[in-house]
HTML snippet that shows the backbone in 3Dmol.js (N, CA, C, O; Angstrom):
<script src="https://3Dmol.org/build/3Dmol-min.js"></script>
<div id="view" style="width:600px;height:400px;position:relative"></div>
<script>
const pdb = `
ATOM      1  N   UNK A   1       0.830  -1.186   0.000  1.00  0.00           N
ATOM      2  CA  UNK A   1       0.000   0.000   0.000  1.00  0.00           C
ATOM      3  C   UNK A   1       0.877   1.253   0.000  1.00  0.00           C
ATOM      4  O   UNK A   1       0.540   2.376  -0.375  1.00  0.00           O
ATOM      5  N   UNK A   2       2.054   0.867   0.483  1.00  0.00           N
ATOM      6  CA  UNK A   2       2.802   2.468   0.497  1.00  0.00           C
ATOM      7  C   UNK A   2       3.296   2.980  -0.766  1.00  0.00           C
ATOM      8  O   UNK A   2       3.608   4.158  -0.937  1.00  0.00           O
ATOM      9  N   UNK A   3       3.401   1.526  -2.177  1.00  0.00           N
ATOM     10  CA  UNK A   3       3.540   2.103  -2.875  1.00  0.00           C
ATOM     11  C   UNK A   3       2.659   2.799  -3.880  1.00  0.00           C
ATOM     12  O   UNK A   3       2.877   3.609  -4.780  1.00  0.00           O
ATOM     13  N   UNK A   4       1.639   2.227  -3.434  1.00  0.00           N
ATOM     14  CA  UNK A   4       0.296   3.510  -4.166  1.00  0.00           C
ATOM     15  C   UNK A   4      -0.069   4.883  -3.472  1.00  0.00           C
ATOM     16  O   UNK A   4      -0.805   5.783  -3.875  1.00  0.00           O
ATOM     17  N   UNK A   5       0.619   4.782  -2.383  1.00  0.00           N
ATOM     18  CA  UNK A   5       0.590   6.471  -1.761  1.00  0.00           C
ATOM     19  C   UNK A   5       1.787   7.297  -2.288  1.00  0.00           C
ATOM     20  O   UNK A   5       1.894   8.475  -2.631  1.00  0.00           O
ATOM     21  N   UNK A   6       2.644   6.262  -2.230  1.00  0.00           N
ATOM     22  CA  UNK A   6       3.840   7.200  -2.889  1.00  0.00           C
ATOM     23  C   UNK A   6       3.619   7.491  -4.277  1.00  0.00           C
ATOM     24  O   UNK A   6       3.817   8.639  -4.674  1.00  0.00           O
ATOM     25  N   UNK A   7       3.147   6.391  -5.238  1.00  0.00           N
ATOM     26  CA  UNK A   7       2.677   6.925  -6.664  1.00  0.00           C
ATOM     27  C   UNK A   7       1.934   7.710  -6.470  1.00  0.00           C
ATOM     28  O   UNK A   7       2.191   8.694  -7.164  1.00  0.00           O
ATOM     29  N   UNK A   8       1.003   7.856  -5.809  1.00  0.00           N
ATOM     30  CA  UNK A   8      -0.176   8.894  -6.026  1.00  0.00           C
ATOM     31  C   UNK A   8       0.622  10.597  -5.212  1.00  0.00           C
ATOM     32  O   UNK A   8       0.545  11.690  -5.773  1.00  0.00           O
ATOM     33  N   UNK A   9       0.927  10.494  -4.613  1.00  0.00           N
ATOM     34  CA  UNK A   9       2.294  11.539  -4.432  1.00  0.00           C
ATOM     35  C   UNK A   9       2.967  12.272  -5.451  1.00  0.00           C
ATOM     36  O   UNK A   9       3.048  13.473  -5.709  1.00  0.00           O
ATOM     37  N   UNK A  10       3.451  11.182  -5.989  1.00  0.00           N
ATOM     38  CA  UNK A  10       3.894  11.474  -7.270  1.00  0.00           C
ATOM     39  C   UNK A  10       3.239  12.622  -8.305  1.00  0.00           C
ATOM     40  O   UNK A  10       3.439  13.780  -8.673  1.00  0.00           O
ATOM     41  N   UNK A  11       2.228  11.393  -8.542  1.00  0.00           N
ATOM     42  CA  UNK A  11       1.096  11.824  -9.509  1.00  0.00           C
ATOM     43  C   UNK A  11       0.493  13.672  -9.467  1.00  0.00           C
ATOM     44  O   UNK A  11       0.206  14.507 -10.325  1.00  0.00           O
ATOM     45  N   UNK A  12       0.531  13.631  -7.922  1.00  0.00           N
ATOM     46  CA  UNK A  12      -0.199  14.969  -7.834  1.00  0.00           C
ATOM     47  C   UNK A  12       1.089  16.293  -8.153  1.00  0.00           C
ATOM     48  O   UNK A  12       0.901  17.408  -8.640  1.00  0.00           O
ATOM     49  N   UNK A  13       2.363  15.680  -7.684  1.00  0.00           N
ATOM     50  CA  UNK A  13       3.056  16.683  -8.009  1.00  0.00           C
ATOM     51  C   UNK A  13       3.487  17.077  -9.119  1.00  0.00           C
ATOM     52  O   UNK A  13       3.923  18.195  -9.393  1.00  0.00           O
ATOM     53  N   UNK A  14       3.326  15.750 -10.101  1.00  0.00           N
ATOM     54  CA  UNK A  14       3.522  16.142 -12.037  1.00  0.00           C
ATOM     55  C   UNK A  14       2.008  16.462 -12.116  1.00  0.00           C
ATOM     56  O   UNK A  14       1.899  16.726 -13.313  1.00  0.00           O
ATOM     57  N   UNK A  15       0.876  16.590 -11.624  1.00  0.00           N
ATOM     58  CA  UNK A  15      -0.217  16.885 -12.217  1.00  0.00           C
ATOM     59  C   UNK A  15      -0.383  19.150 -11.896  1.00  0.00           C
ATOM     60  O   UNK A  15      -0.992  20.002 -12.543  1.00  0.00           O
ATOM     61  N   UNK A  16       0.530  19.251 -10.591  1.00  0.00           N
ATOM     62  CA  UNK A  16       0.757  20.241 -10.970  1.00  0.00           C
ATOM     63  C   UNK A  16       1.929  21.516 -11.534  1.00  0.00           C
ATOM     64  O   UNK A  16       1.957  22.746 -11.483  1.00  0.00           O
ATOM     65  N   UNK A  17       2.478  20.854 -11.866  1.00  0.00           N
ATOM     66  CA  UNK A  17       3.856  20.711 -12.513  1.00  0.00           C
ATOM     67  C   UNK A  17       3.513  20.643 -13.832  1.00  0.00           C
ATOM     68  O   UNK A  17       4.575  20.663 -14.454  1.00  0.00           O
ATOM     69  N   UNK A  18       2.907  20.598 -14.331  1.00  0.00           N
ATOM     70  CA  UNK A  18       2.505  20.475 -16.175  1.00  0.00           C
ATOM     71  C   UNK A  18       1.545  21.594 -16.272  1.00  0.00           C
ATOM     72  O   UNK A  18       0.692  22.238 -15.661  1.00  0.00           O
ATOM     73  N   UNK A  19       2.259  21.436 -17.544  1.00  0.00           N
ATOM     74  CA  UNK A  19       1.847  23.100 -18.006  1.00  0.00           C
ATOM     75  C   UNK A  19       0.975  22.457 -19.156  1.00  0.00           C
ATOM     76  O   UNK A  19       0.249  23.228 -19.784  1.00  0.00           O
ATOM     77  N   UNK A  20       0.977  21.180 -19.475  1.00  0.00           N
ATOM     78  CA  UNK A  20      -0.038  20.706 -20.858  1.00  0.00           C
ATOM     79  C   UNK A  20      -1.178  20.172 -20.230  1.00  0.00           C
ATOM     80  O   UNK A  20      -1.267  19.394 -19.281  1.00  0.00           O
ATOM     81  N   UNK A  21      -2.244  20.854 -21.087  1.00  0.00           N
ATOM     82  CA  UNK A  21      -3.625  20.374 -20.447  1.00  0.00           C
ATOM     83  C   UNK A  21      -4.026  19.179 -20.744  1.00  0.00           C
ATOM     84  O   UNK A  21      -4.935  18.840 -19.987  1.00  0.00           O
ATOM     85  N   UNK A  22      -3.670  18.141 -21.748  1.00  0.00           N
ATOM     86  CA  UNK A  22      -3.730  17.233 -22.122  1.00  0.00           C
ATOM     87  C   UNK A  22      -3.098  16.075 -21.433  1.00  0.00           C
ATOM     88  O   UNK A  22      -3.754  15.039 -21.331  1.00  0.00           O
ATOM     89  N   UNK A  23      -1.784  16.150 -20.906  1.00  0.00           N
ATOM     90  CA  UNK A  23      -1.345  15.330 -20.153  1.00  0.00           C
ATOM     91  C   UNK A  23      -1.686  15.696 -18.234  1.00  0.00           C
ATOM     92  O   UNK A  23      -1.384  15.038 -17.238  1.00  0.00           O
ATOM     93  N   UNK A  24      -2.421  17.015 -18.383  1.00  0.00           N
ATOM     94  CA  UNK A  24      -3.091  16.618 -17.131  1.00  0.00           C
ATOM     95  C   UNK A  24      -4.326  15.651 -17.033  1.00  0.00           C
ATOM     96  O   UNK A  24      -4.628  14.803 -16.194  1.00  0.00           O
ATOM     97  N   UNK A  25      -4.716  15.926 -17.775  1.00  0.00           N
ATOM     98  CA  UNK A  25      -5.568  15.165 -17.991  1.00  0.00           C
ATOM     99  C   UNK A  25      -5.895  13.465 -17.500  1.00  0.00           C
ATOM    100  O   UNK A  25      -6.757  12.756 -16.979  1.00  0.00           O
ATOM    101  N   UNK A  26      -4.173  13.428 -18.243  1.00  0.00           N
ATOM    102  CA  UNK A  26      -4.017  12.138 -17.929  1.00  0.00           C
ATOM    103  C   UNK A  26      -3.405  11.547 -16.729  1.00  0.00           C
ATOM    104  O   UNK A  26      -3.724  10.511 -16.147  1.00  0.00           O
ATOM    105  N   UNK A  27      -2.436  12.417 -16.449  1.00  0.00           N
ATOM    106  CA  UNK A  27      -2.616  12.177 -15.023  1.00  0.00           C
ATOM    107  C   UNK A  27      -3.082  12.495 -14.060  1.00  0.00           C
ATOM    108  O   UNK A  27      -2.468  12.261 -13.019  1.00  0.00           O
ATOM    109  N   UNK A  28      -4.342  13.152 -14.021  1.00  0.00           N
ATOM    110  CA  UNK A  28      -5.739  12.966 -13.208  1.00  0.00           C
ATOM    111  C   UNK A  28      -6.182  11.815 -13.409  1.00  0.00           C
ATOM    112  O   UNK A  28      -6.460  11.167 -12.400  1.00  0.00           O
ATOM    113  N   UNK A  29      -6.407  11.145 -14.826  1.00  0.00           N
ATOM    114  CA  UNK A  29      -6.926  10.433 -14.589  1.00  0.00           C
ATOM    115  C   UNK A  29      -6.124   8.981 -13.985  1.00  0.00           C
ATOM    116  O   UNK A  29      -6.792   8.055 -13.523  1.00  0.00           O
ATOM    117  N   UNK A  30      -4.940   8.942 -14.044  1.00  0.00           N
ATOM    118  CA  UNK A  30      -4.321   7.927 -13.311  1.00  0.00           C
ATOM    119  C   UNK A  30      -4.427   8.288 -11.709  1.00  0.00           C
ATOM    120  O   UNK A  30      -4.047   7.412 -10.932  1.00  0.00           O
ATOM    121  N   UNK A  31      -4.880   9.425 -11.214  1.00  0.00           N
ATOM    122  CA  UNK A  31      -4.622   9.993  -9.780  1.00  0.00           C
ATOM    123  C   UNK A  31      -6.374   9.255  -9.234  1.00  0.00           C
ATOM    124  O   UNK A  31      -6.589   9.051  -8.040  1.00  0.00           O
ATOM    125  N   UNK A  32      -7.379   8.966 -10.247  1.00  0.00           N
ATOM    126  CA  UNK A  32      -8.319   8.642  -9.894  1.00  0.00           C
ATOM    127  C   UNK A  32      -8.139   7.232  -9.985  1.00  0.00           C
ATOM    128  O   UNK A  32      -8.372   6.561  -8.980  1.00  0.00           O
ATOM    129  N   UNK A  33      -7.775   6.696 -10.999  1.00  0.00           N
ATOM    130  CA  UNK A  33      -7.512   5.422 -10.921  1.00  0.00           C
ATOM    131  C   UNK A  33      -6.962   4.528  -9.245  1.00  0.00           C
ATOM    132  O   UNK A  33      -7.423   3.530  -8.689  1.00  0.00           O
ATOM    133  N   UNK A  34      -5.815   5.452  -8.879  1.00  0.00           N
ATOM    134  CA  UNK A  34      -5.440   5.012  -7.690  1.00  0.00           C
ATOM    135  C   UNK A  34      -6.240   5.430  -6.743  1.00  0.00           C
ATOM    136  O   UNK A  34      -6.283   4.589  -5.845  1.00  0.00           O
ATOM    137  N   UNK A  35      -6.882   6.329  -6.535  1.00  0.00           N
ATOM    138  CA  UNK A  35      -7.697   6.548  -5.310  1.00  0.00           C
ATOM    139  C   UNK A  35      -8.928   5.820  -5.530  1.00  0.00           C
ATOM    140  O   UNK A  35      -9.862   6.166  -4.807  1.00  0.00           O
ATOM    141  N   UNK A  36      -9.137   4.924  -6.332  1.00  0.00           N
ATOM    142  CA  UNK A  36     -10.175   3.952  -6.567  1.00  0.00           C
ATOM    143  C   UNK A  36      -9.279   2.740  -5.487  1.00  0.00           C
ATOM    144  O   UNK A  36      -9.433   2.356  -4.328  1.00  0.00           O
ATOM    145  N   UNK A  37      -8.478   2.486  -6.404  1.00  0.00           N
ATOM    146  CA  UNK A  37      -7.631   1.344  -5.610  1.00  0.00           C
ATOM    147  C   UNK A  37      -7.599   1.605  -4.306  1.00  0.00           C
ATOM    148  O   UNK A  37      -7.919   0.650  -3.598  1.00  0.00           O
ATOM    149  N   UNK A  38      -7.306   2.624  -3.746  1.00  0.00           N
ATOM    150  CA  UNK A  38      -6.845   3.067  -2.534  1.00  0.00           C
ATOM    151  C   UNK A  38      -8.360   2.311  -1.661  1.00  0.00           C
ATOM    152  O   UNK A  38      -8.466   1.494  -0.746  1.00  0.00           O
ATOM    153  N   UNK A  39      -9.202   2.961  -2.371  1.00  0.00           N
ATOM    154  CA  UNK A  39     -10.697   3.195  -1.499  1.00  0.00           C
ATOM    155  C   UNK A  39     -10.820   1.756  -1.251  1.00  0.00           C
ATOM    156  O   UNK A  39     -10.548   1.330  -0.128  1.00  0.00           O
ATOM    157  N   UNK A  40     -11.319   0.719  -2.469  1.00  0.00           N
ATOM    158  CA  UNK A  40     -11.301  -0.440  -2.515  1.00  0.00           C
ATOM    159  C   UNK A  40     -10.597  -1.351  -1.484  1.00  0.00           C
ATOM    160  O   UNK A  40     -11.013  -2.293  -0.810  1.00  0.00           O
ATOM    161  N   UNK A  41      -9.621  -0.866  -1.570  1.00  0.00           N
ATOM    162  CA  UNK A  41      -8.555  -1.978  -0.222  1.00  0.00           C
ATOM    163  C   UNK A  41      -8.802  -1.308   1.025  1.00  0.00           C
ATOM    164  O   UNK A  41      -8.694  -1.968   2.059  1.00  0.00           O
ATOM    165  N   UNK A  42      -9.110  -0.118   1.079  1.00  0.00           N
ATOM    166  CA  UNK A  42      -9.679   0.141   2.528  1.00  0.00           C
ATOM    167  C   UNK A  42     -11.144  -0.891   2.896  1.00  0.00           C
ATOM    168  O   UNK A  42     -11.194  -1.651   3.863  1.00  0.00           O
ATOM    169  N   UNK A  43     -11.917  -0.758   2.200  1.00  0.00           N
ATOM    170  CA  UNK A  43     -12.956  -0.924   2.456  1.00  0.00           C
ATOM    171  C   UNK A  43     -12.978  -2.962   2.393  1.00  0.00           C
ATOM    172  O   UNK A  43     -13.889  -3.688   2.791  1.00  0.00           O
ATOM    173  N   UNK A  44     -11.946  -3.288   1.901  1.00  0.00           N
ATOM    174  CA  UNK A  44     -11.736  -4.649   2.168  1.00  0.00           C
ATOM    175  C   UNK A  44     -11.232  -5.042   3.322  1.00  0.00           C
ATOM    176  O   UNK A  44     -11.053  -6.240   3.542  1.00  0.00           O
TER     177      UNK A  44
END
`;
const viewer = $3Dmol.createViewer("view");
viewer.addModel(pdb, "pdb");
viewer.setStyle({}, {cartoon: {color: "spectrum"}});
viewer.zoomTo();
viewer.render();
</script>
């Protein structure tokens, strides 16, 4: 699990760190992807 906090860490700091709206995009949408995961294994 720590390494999906640390990716998602990640994630948020290239999501604001980009200056292209297109690849924010995309990594929003990988930032949702993991906080799906995240939620999921909590709730397991």
């Amino acid at each position: 699990m720590f390494l999906i906090y640390y990716e998602l860490k990640r994630l948020v700091d290239d999501y604001y760190k980009c200056t292209n709206t297109k690849i924010k995009d995309l990594i929003l949408s990988d930032i949702q992807l993991l906080t799906d995961s995240l939620n999921e294994i909590e709730y397991d």
